[in-house]
N, C-alpha and C positions, 0 to 999 in steps of 0.2 A: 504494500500500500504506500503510494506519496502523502511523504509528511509535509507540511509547511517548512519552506524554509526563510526562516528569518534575511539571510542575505540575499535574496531574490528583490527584484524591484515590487513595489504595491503598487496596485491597479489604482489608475487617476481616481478620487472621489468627488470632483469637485464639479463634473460636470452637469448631473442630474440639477444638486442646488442652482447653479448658475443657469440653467435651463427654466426649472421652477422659479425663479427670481425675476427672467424678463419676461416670462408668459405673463406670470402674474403684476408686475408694474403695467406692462401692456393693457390688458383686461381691467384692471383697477381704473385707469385713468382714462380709456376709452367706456368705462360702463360711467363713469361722472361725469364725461362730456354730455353724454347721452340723456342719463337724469338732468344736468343742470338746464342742457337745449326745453327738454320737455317740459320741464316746470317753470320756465323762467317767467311765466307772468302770475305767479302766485308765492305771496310772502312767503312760505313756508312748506316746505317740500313735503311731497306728497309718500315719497317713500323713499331710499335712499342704499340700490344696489351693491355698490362696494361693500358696505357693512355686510353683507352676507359671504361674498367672496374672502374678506379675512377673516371670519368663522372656520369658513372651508380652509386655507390653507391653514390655519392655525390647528385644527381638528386633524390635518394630514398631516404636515410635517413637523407638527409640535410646536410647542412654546418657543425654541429656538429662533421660529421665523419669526419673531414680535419685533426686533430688529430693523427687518423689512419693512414690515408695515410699520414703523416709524420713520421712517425712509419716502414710503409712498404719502406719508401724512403730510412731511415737508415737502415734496413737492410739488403736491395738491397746493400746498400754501402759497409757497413761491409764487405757482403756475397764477394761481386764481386770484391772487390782491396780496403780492409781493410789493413793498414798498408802504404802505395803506396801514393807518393806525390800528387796525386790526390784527394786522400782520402777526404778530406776541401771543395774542390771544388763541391765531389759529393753529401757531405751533403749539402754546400750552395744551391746549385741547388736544389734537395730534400724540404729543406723549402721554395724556393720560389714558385715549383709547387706545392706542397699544402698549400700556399696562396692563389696563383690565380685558383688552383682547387675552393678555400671557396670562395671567391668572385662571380668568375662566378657561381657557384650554386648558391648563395645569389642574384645575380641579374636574372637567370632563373627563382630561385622560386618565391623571395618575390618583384621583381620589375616588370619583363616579365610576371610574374604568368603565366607559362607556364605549362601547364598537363606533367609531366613524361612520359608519355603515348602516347606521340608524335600523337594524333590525326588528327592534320589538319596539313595546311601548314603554319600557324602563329608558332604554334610551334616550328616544323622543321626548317624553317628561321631563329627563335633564336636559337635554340639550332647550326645549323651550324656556324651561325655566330660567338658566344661568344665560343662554349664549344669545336667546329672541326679547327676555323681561329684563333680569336681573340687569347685565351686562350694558346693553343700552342704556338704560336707568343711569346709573352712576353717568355714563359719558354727558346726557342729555342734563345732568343737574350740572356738573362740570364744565358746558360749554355753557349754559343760560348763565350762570354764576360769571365765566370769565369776559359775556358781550358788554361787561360794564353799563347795566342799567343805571341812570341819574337817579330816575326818579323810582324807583322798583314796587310793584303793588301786588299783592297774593294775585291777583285775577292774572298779571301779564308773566309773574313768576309759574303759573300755574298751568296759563295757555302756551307760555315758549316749553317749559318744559316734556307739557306730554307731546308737544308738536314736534320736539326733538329725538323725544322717544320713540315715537308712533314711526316717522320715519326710517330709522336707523331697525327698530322691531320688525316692520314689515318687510325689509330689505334682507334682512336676516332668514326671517319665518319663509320666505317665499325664494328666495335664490339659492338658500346654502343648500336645504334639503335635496333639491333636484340634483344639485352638483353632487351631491353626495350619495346618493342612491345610485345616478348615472356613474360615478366612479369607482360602482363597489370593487370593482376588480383589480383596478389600480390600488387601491387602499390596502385591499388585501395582500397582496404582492407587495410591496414597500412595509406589511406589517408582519408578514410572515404568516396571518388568520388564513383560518380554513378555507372552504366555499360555503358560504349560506345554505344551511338546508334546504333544500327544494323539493315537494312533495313528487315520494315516490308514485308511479303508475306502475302499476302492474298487469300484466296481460288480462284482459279483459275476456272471465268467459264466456263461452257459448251460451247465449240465452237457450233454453227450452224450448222446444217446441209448442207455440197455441194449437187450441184445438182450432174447428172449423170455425165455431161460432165468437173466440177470440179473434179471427185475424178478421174475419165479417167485419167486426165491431170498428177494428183499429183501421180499416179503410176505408169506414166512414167520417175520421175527424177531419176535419177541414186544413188543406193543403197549409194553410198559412201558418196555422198552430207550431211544426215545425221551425218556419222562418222567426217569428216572434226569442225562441230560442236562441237564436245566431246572436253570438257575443258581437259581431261586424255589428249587427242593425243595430243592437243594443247601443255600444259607442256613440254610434250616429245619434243617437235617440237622444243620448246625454250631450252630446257634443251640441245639435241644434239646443237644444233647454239653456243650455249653458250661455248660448250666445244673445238667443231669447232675454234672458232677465239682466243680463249684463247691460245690452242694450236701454233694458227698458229703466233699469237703477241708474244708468251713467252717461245714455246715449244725451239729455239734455241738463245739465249740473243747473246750468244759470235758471231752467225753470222750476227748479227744486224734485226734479226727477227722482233725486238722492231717497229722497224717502222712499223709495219702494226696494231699495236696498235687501232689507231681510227677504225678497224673491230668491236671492242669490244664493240662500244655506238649500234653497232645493236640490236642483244637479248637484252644487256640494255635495251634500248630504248623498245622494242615490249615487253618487262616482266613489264617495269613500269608504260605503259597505258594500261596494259589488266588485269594487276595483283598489280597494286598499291604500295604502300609503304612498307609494308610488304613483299613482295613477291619478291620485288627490294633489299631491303636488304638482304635478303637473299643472292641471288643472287648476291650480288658486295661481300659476305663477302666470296662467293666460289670463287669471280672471285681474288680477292684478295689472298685468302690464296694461289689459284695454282698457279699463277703468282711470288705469293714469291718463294713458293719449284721450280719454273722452274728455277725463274733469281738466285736462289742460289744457285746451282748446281756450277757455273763458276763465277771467278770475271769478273764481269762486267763496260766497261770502264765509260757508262753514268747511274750511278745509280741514279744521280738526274733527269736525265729525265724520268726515269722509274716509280721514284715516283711521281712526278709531274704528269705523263700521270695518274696515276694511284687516283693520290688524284681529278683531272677533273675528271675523269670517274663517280668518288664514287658521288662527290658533284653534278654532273646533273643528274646524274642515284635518288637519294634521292630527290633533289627535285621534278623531273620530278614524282616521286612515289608519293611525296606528295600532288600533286595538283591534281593527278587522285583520289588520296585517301580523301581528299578534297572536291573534288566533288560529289564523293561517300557519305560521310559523311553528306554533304549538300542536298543530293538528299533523304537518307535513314531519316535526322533530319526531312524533311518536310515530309516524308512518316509517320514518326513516329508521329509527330502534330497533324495530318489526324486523326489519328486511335486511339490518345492517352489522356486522360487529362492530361491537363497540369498543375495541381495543385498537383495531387495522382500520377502522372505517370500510373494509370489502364489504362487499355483498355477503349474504348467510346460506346456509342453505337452502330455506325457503326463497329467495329468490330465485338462486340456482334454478330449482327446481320448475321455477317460474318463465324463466328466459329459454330453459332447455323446452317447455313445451312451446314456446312461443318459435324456436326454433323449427320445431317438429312439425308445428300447423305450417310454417313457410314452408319447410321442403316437400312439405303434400302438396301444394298449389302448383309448386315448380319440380319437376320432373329430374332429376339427377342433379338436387341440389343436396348436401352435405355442409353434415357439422361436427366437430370432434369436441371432447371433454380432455384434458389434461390432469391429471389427480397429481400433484405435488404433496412430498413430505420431508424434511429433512434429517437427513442424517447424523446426527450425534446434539440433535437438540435439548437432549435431557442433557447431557453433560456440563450446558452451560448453565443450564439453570440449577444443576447442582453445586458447583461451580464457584459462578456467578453471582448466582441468585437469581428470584425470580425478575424484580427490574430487569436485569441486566436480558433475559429473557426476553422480556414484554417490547424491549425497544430492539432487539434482532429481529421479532414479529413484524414490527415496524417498519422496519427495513427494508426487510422480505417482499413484504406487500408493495411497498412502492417501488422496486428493482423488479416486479412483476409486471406490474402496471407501466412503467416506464418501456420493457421489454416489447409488450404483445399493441397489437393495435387497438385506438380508440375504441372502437368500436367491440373489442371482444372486451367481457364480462370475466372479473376477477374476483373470486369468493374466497373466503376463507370458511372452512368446514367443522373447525375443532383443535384445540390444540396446535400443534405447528401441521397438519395438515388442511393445504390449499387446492383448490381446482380453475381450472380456467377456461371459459368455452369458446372454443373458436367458428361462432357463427358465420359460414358460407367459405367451405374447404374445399379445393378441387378432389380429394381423396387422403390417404393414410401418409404420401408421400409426403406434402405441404405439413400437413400435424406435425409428422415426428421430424420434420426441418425445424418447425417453431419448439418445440421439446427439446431437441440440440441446443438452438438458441437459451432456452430456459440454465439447463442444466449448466453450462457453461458463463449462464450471467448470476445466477446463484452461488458457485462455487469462487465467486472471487470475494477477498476478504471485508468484511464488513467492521467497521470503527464502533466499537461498544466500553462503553466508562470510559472514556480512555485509551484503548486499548483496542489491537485486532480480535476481532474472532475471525477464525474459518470456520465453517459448517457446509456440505455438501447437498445435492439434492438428486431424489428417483423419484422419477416420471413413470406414468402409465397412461397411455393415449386409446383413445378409444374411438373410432370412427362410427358416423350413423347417418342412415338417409329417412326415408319415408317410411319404411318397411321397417327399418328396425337399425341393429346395427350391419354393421357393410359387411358383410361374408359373414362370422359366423353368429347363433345367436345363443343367448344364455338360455333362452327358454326353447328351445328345441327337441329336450327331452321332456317336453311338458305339455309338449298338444301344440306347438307353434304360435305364430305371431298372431293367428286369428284370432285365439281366447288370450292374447294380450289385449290389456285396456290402453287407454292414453295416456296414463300417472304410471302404466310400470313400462313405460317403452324409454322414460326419461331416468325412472329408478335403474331399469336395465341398464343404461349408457353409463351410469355412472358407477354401478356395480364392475360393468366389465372394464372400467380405466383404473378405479379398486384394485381388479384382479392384477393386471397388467402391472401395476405398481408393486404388489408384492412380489412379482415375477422379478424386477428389476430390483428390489432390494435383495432376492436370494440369490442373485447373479450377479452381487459384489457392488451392489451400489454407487450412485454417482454417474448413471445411465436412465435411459428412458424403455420401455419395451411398449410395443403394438398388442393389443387384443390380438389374437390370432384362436384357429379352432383346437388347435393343443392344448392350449392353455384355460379354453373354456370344458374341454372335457375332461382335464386335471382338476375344474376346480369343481365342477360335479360330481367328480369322484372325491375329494375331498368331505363335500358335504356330506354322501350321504356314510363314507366309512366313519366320520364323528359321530353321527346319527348311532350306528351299528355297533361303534365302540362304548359308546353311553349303553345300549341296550346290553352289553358283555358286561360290562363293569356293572350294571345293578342287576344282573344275574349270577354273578361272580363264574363268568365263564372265562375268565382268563387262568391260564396255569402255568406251573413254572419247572423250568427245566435245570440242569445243573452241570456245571462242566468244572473235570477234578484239576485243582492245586495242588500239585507234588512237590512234596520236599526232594532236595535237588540230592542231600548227601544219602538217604536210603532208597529212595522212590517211593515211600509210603504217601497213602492220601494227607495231605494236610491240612486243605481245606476245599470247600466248593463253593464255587459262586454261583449264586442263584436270578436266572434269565427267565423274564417274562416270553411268555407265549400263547398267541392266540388265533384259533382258528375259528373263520367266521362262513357260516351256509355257504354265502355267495360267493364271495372272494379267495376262499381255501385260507391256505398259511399266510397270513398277514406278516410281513416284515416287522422284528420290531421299531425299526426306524420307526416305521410311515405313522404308527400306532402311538409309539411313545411323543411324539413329536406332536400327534393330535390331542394324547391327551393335555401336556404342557400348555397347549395351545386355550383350550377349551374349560382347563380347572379339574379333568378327571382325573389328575396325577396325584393328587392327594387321596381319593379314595383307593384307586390303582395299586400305588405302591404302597399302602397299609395291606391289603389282600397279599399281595406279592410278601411284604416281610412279614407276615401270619403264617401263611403256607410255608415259605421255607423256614420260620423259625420251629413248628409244631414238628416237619419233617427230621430237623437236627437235633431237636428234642427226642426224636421216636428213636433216632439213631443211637443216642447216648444212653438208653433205658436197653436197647437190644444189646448194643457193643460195649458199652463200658467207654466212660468217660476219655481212655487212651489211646481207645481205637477211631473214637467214632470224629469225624472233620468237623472243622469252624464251619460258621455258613456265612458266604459276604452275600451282602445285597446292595443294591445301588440306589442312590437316592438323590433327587437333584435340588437346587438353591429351592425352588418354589417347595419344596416339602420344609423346608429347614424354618424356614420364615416364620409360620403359624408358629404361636407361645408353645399351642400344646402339643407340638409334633414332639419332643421328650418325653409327657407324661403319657404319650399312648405308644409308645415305643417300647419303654416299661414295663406299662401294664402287659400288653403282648405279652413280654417277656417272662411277667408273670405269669399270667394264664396258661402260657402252654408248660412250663415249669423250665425254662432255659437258662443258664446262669447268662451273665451281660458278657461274660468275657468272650464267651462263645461264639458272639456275633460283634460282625465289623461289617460297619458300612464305608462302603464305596461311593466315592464323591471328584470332581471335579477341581483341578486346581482355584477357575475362578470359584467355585462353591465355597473350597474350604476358606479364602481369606476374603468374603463375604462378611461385613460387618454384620449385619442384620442376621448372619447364621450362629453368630456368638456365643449366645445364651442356651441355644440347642446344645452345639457341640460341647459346652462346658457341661452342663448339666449329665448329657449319653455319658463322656470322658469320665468324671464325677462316679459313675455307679458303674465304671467298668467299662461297656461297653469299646471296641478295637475301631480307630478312624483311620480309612486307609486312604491317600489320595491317588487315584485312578487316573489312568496316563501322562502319569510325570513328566515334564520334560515340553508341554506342548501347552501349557496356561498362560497363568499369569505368577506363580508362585515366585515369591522374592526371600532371600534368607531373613528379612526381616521377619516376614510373615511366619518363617517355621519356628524363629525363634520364639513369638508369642504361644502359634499353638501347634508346638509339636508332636505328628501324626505316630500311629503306631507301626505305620507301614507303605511303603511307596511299593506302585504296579508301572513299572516303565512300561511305557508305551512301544506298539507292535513295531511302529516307523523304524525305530532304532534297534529291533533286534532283526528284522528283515535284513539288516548289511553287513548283521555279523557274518562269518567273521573276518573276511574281506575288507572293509571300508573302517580304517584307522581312525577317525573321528568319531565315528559310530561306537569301534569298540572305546575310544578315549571316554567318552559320556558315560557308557556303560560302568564304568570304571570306576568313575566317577563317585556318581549316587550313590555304586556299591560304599565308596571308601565317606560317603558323607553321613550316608545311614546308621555304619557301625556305632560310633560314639554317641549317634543320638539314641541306640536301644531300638532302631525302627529294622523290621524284616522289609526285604526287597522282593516283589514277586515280575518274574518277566514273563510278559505277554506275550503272544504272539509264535509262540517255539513250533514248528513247523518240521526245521529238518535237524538229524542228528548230530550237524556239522555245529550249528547253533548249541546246543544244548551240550556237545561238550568244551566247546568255548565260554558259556556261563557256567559251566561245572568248574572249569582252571581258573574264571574272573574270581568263584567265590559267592557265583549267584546263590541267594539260601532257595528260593520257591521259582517255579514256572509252571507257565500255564500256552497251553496251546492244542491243535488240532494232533500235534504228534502223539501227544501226551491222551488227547481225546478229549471229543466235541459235545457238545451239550444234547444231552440225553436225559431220562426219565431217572426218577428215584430210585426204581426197583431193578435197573440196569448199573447203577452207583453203588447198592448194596450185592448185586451180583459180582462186581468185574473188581472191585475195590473193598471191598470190606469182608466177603463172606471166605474162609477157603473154601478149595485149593487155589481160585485164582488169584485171591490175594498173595499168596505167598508164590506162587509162581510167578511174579511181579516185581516180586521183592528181588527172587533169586535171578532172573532176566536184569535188572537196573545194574 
């Protein structure tokens, strides 16, 4: 990953401000040309634009710019009665509205922390309050205060001042809002904010089918009904109303038209519950500008009341916008919770599931149109959260998700499903070719390092693509062995898609991860056969039809049995001889491992029991059984270990369990193995050499017994490294008190090279392969062929 380097040159900053600085002097001093042209034949201005545009930038780029707009104050003054006994006073003035400009933005941003972006009605409420009342206020008492009245009287202290305010308020109320909704984008981008919630749509279902006498019905309403509907005619409707009462409030001032003013809170009103806050500003900043060019045509005797009428209109018309818009916003947030996570902001599954049918109905209309599912999940994600921690976690999510979305095109759909697994749908794919191109792409934009606390992480990702058209998925389908795609509905042709990129995914995680795999018909009829042997194996396991077999561990120096290790086995109707891989792997999988291997170490411990009552404690073999981390885990896998142990009457030393290097230095296996250790019971770790085992870890809990694994006795005795390891353990074991058992012994060339190593036990097919009880009591325990055994070795 590129770090920052400090002695690299920094990117110019200056240009954006310097950009913002002459737009806005431009804009300032062309919008009070403008106002001053328009009003110039009435004492006291009607309303007063700029003041709204330093709202606006002061709300964008912060208090910082209050500077500027002292700047522009002076040379408003300069410009407009430079030299003129006023002069003093206009600059006083000037500094003190970009004071309380910097202030009120100082308390909108960093006290109110109100969005720029005037979202709700928390907003809007402060922003009227402080930046259209409050703010004005003080300047308007500040400038009537500084025109040095001789004679001063409440009535002319009272008329200049709200004439000062009214102006400056309305200027405010009516330009800044539009600038600032029209800029949400910009805003948000210079602010680092989200996007606005905006209400989800979601595919819209199939209405029902009417009967006859329903659709009769619905073809008699009258055509127009419809039209009346149309959000277009609607506008129109507003828009003529609008121009309507403006007219008739404004169109003649000198013959006191003004009183029919309250006309105006009509379209108001009906624009800012149907059209919200947006659509309301607008709207008061047309109702405002006409209303200015109507009353400035003639001096007008009540220009304060005109403003006054005109700053109520703005201020109910706004908030009224705001509280529909409010609501909208509140209605659209919870649609969007619905449908969204709320950690990545993706999509959920329920949309998924939503966009995948909306998919599916397109490629029915069009003929060899395709779409693919992507299932993502990453590789070694627990690690960092354990790690880490979960933060450090939750912002990799983060990550993920916008390196996804960055990735794939606008247009395709990015979910997140649970945990660190993602999907992504690639709606209108020419076939499986284009998919697993964009799945390369994926896997390769994921696997580059991501910056978390501080710090890099790596984490890799496996894909599972799955292609579908109209019919179902493209070649093969999952429901095939189930009656076909005709007694498929329309909710499982999208579950199907996503099941078979599911599939597909686990493919690619058992084939070394960090790759993508395609649906294909192998892998759909691997994982049918999957299902139903868990089904079959649950049915074995709570009929206890599993059995166990036993292959002998000889001691190396007489050949006597020394011990057997005891192998699950199970034959099922349909299937015959189940492998135990395929079995043990489903139970792990599925949670039947626990019940499983209690059965498993009942049976052989009862068997080693029956041996020891027949032969006598010194003839009769230890009995290993094998046992994985998920048994170890549960508290009470000790106290029914035990008990067993009790029940069939077997002392603990008897038995040794067989375990996995990662199993045994398993935190969480702790408290088992101290406790089995504790009352005896023999801890053997099972193919040494190939874990995770560290001398640390033996030193904490050192086992009774290592079983080298077969890899290493396959080379003997040929391959010098092989026999060095061999050697090895032997020479590690002794001093710790632990026996060595070797696996794997096959030919006799092995076994008397572990004989000269010093090996004490082995175990292999030479030696004999896992057979029945009564064939271990025959061939091993009973004479003469026990002793014929003895005298052969």
């Amino acid at each position: 990953m590129v770090r920052n380097d400090p002695t690299q040159a920094r990117p110019v900053r200056w240009r954006r401000p310097v950009l913002v600085s002459l737009s806005y002097l431009a804009s300032w001093l062309g919008l009070d040309t403008v106002a001053t042209t328009l009003q110039a034949g009435q004492d006291v201005p009607l309303w007063y634009p700029p003041s709204g545009l330093d709202v606006v930038l002061l709300l964008v780029g912060g208090p910082r710019y209050a500077p500027l707009l002292l700047l522009t104050e002076l040379l408003h003054a300069a410009l407009a009665g430079g030299g003129s006994p006023d002069w003093p006073a206009a600059v006083a003035t000037g500094v003190v509205r970009a004071a309380v400009g910097a202030l009120v933005a100082y308390v909108l941003l960093r006290r109110a922390r109100i969005d720029p972006r005037l979202p709700g009605l928390r907003e809007v409420f402060w922003f009227l309050g402080l930046a259209a009342i409050a703010g004005p206020l003080l300047v308007a008492v500040t400038q009537v205060v500084q025109g040095g009245l001789v004679e001063p009287s409440w009535r002319s202290l009272h008329r200049d001042t709200l004439g000062s305010w009214a102006g400056s308020a309305l200027g405010v109320a009516t330009v800044a809002p539009v600038l600032l909704v029209a800029g949400r984008r910009v805003i948000g981008r210079w602010h680092g904010r989200p996007e606005l919630v905006r209400p989800v749509q979601l595919t819209p279902r199939r209405p029902e089918r009417l009967g006859q006498s329903g659709r009769h019905r619905l073809s008699r309403l009258p055509a127009f009904a419809d039209r009346l509907r149309d959000p277009r005619l609607e506008a129109a409707a507003q828009a003529a109303l609008l121009v309507t009462t403006v007219l008739a409030a404004y169109g003649d001032p000198a013959g006191g038209s003004s009183d029919l003013a309250y006309l105006v809170f009509v379209p108001v009103v009906w624009i800012a519950a149907r059209g919200g806050f947006a659509r309301v500003g607008v709207a008061l900043l047309v109702t405002t500008v006409a209303a200015v060019v109507l009353v400035a045509r003639d001096p007008v005797d009540d220009v304060l009341g005109v403003q006054l009428g005109l700053v109520v209109l703005t201020l109910v018309g706004l908030k009224l916008g705001a509280l529909v818009t409010g609501r909208q916003y509140h209605v659209a947030a919870v649609q969007h919770a619905a449908v969204h996570d709320p950690l990545t902001g993706l999509a959920n599954r329920m949309l998924l599931a939503d966009r995948l049918e909306a998919a599916r109905h397109r490629a029915e209309r069009r003929p060899g149109a395709r779409f693919a599912v992507l299932y993502c999940d990453l590789d070694g994600f627990k690690a960092v959260n354990d790690q880490l921690g979960h933060d450090a976690g939750d912002a990799l999510l983060i990550s993920v998700a916008r390196r996804l979305e960055a990735t794939v095109r606008p247009e395709d759909l990015v979910s997140r499903l649970g945990g660190d697994e993602m999907a992504v749908l690639l709606d209108g794919v020419s076939g499986p070719e284009e998919a697993a191109g964009v799945a390369d792409r994926l896997v390769a934009a994921l696997s580059e390092p991501y910056a978390v606390n501080g710090g890099e992480v790596v984490v890799t990702a496996s894909i599972g693509v799955a292609v579908a058209d109209r019919a179902g998925l493209a070649g093969p389908r999952l429901s095939a062995d189930r009656g076909g795609p005709a007694e498929r509905g329309a909710a499982g042709h999208a579950d199907e898609v996503l099941r078979a990129a599911d599939l597909a995914l686990q493919r690619a995680k058992q084939n070394g991860r960090q790759r993508y795999e395609v649906f294909s018909e192998p892998l759909r009829r691997q994982a049918w056969d999957q299902l139903g042997l868990r089904a079959a194996l649950r049915r074995a396991v709570a009929a206890g039809a599993v059995t166990v077999d036993y292959q002998p561990i000889v001691r190396v120096a007489d050949g006597h049995l020394a011990a057997v290790e005891a192998l699950a086995r199970w034959r099922d109707a349909d299937r015959g001889q189940v492998p135990p891989a395929e079995f043990i792997a489903a139970a792990e999988e599925t949670g039947l491992i626990h019940e499983l291997g209690m059965q498993v170490l009942e049976q052989a411990c009862r068997q080693c029991a029956a041996w020891h009552r027949s032969f006598g404690p010194s003839a009769a073999p230890r009995v290993a059984v094998n046992v994985s981390t998920r048994q170890l885990l549960p508290d009470a896998f000790a106290d029914r270990v035990l008990d067993v142990l009790d029940r069939v009457g077997l002392p603990a030393d008897v038995l040794e369990l067989e375990m996995t290097e990662s199993c045994a230095v398993e935190p969480g296996a702790r408290p088992a193995l101290q406790a089995l250790s504790a009352a005896g019971v023999r801890i053997a770790v099972d193919d040494f050499g190939t874990g995770y085992s560290s001398f640390a870890a033996l030193r904490e809990r050192t086992p009774h017994a290592f079983k080298l694994d077969r890899s290493f006795i396959a080379r003997l005795p040929e391959d010098r490294p092989a026999d060095a390891i061999v050697s090895a353990v032997l020479a590690l074991a002794e001093p710790l008190g632990a026996t060595v058992t070797a696996e794997g012994v096959e030919t006799e060339e092995q076994l008397h090279r572990l004989r000269e190593l010093g090996c004490g036990q082995v175990q292999g097919f030479l030696l004999g392969r896992p057979t029945s009880a009564a064939e271990i009591e025959r061939d091993w325990l009973r004479p003469p062929r026990s002793l014929a055994r003895a005298q052969e070795w």
